[in-house]
C-alpha positions in Angstrom: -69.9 202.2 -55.9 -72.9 200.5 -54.4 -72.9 203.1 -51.4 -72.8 206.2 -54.3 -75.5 204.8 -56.0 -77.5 203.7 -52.7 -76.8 207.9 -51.5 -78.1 208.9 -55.0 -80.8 207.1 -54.7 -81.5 208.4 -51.4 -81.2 212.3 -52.7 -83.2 211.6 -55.5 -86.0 210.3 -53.4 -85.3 213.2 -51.1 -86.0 215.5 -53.8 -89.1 214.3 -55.1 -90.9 214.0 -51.7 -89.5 217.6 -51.5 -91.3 218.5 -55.2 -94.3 216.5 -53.9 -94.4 218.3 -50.8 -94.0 222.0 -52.5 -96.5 221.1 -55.2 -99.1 219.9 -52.5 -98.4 223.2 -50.5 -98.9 225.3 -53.6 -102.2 223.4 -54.4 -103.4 223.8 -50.9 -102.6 227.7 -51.2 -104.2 228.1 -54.1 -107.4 226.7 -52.7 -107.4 228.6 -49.7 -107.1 231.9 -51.6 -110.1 230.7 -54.1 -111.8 229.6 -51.1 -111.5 233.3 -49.3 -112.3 234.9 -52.4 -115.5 233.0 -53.6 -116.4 233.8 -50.1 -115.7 237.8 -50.1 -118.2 237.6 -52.6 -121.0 235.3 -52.0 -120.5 236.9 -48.3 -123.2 239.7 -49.2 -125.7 237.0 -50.4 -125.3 235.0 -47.5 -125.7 238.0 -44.7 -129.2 239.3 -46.6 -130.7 236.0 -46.4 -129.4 235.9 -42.7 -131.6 239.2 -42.4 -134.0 237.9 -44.2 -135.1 235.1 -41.7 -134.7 237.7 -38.6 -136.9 239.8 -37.0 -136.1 243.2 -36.8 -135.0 243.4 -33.0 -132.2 240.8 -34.1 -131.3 242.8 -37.0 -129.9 245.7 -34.7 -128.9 244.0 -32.0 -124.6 243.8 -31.1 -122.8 241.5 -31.3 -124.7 240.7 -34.1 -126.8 237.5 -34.7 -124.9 235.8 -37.7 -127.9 232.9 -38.1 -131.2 233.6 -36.4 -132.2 230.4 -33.6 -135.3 230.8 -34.9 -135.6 231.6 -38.5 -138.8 233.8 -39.8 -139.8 232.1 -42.8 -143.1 234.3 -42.8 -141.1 237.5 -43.4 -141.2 236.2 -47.1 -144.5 235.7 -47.1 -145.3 238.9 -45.7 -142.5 240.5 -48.1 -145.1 239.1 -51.1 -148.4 240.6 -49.6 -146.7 244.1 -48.3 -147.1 245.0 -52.1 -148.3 243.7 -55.3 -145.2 241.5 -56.0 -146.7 239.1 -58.0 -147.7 242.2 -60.4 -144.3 243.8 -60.3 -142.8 240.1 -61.4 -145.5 239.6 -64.5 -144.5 243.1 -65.3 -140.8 242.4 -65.3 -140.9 239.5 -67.3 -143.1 240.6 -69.9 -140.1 243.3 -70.4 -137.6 241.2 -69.9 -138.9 238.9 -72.7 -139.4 241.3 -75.6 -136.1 243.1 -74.9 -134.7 239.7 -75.1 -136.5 239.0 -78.5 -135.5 242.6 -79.6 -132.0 242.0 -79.0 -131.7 238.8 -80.2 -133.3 239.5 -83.8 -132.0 243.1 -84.3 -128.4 242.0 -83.0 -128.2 238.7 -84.9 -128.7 240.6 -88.4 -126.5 243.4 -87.8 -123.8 240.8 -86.6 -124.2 239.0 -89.7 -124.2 241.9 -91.6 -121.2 242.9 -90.4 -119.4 239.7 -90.5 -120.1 237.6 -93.3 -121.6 240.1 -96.0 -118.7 242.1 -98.0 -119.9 245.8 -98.8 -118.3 248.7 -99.5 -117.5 250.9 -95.7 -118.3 247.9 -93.8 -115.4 248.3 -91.5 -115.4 252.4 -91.3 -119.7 251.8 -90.1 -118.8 249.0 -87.7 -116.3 251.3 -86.2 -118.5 254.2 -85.8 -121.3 251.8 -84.1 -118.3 250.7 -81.8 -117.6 253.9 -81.3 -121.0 254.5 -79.3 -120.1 253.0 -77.0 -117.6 255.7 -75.4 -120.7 257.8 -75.2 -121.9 257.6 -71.6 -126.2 257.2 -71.2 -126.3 260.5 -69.1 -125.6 262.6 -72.6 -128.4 261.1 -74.3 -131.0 260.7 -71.4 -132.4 264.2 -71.7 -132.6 264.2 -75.6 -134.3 260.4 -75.6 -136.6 261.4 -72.9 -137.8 264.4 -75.2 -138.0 262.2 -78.1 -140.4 259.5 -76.1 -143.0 262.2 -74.6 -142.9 264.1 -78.4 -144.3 260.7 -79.5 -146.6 259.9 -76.5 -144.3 257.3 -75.3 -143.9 258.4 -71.1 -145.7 256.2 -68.9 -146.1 253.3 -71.5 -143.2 250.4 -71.6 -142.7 251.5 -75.5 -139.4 253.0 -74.3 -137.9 250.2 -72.3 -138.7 247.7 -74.9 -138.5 249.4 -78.6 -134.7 250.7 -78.6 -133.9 246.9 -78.2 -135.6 246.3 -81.8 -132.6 248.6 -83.4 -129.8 247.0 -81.5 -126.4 247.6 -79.4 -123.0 248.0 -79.8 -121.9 245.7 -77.6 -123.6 242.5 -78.4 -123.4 243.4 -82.1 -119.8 243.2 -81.4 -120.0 239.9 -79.3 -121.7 238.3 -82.3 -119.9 239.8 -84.7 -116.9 238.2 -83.1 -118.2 234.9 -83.1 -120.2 234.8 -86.4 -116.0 235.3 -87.7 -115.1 232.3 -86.5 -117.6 230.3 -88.4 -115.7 228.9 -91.5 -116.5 231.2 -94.6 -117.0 227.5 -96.7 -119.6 226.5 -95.2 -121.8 229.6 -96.0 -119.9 229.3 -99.5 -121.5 225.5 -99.9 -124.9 226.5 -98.9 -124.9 229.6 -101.2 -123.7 226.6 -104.1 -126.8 224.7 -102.7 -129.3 227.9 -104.0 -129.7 229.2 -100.4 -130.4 232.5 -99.5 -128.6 234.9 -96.7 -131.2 234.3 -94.3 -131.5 230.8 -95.0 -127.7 231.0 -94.4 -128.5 232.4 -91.0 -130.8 230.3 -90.0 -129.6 227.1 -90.9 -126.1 227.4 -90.8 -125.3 230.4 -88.8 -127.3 230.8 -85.7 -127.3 227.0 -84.9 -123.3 227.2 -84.6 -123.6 230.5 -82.5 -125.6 229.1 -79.8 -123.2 229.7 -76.9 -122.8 233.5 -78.1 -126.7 233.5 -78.3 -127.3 232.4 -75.4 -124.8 234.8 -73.5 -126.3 237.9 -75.1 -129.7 236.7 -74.5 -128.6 236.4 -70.4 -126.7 239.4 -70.5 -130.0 241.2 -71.7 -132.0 239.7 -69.0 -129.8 240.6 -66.6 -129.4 244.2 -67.2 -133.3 244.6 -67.9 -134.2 243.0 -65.0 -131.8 244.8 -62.7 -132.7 248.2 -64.5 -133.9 250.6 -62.3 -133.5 254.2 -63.8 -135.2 253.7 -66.5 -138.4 252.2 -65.0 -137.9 255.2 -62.9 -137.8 257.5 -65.4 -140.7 256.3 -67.5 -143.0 254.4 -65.7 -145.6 256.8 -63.4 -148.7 254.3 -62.7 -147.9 252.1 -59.8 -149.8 249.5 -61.8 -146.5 249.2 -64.5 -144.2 248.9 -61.8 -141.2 246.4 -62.1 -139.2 244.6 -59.6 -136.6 247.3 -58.7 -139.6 250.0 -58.3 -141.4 247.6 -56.1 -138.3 247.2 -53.7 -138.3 251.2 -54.0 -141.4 251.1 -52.2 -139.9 249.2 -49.3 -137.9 252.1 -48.4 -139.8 254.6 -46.5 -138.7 257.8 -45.1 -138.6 257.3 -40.9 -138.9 253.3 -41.1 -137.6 250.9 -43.3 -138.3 247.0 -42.5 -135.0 245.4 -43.4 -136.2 242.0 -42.9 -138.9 242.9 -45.6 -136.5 244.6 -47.6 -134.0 241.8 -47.7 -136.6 239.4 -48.0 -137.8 240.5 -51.0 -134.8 241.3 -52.1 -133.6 237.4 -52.5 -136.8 236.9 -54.7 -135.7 239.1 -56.5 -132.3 237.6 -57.9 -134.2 234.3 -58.3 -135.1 234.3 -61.5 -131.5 235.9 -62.1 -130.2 232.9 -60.9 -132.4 230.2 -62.2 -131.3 231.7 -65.7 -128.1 232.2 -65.0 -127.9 228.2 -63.9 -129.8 227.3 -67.1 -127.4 228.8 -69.2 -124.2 228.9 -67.2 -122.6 226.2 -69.6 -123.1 227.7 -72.5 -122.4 231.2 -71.9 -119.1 230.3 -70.3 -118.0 228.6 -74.0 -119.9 232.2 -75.5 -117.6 234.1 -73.5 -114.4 231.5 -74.1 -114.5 231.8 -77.8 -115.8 235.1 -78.7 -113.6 237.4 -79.7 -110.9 234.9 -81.0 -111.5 235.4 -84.1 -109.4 237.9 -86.0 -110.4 236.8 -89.7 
């Protein structure tokens, strides 16, 4: 008896350093394959600040130079000065800001319309607005650009910045989605209390819908400050350039400097990043919980 039990024993330790050993190796896999693919993406990044720091002999040079030995830290500097950066940046942001505002107050009422007021066709509107969104931006461009120069608009930022005052589909859905799962009593107790539906909004709503805010507000900086076509398309003084039109002017048609290019290029993502650090938190719970809603 004592040697089946002393062999049991045995077997059973056997087979948990066995399920130790196969949950280790799955752990260990798991990494690895996270590991390679964080790195097949942040692989890009890394290789234009490589270029970035090289002069332009070592840029087409085989093999090639992975890290420089010697890292140009002035090709930034002379990235800044080759054009009026610091212009293209102001002008940027100033954009970036009012689309932000403009999306974030047209947005935010539709949303609540749509989610917490009952009215008659509410659904049947909220699917045609969705609908939109199958419509690709190349069917409208022509009509909106005729639109703009009938009303003096071209070469002004009034067309990168006013459609954002009369919404999107997109983050009106976003919001919507959140603003559902808000529980219906508590607007029901402040509309008891005497309060209106904007002071429902503002002091219930909106500081409950942070996270979904705050991911519409980066997904609107994001876009606005990557956009480059419609810059293009609108903007003719040099003086009203943004970002992405300012690395336009990098590229020239016999000789490009790709240390310049790249260069500039990484100061161009920072304040993409600095944002997206800022608000990485809370757009990650934005993007968790909207959209579980089905009320």
């Amino acid at each position: 008896m004592r040697s089946e039990a002393a062999l049991l024993d045995r077997s059973a330790k056997r087979a948990h350093r066995l399920r130790f050993f196969q949950e280790e190796a799955s752990h260990t896999v798991r990494y690895i394959l996270i590991f390679l693919c964080g790195f097949w993406f942040v692989a890009p990044f890394l290789w234009m600040i490589s270029t970035a720091l090289k002069t332009n002999a070592q840029i087409y040079t085989y093999p090639p130079v992975v890290f420089p030995l010697q890292p140009q830290w002035k090709n930034f500097y002379d990235a800044l000065t080759a054009a009026p950066f610091g212009r293209y940046y102001l002008n940027s942001l100033f954009i970036c800001a009012c689309v932000v505002i403009g999306t974030l107050i047209s947005n935010t009422l539709i949303a609540y319309g749509f989610s917490r007021i009952k009215w008659i066709g509410r659904d049947v509107v909220f699917v045609i607005v969705l609908a939109t969104l199958m419509l690709p931006a190349q069917v409208t461009m022509i009509p909106v650009y005729i639109i703009f120069n009938k009303l003096g608009w071209i070469g002004t930022y009034l067309p990168l910045i006013v459609p954002s005052f009369f919404g999107n589909a997109y983050f009106t859905f976003l919001l919507r989605q959140f603003f559902r799962g808000i529980p219906f009593e508590l607007s029901d107790a402040a509309r008891i209390d005497g309060c209106s539906e904007f002071g429902i909004l503002w002091y219930v709503i909106l500081p409950l819908a942070r996270p979904a805010l705050v991911a519409v507000t980066l997904f609107s900086f994001i876009y606005t400050w990557n956009d480059f076509l419609g810059p293009l398309i609108y903007l003719h003084d040099s003086e009203l350039y943004t970002v992405t039109l300012g690395l336009q002017s990098f590229i020239s048609r016999y000789w490009t400097p790709m240390n310049l290019l790249m260069a500039a290029s990484a100061i161009a993502i920072l304040p993409v990043l600095v944002v997206f650090i800022w608000a990485q938190r809370f757009f990650v719970e934005g993007i968790s919980i909207t959209g579980l809603s089905g009320r």
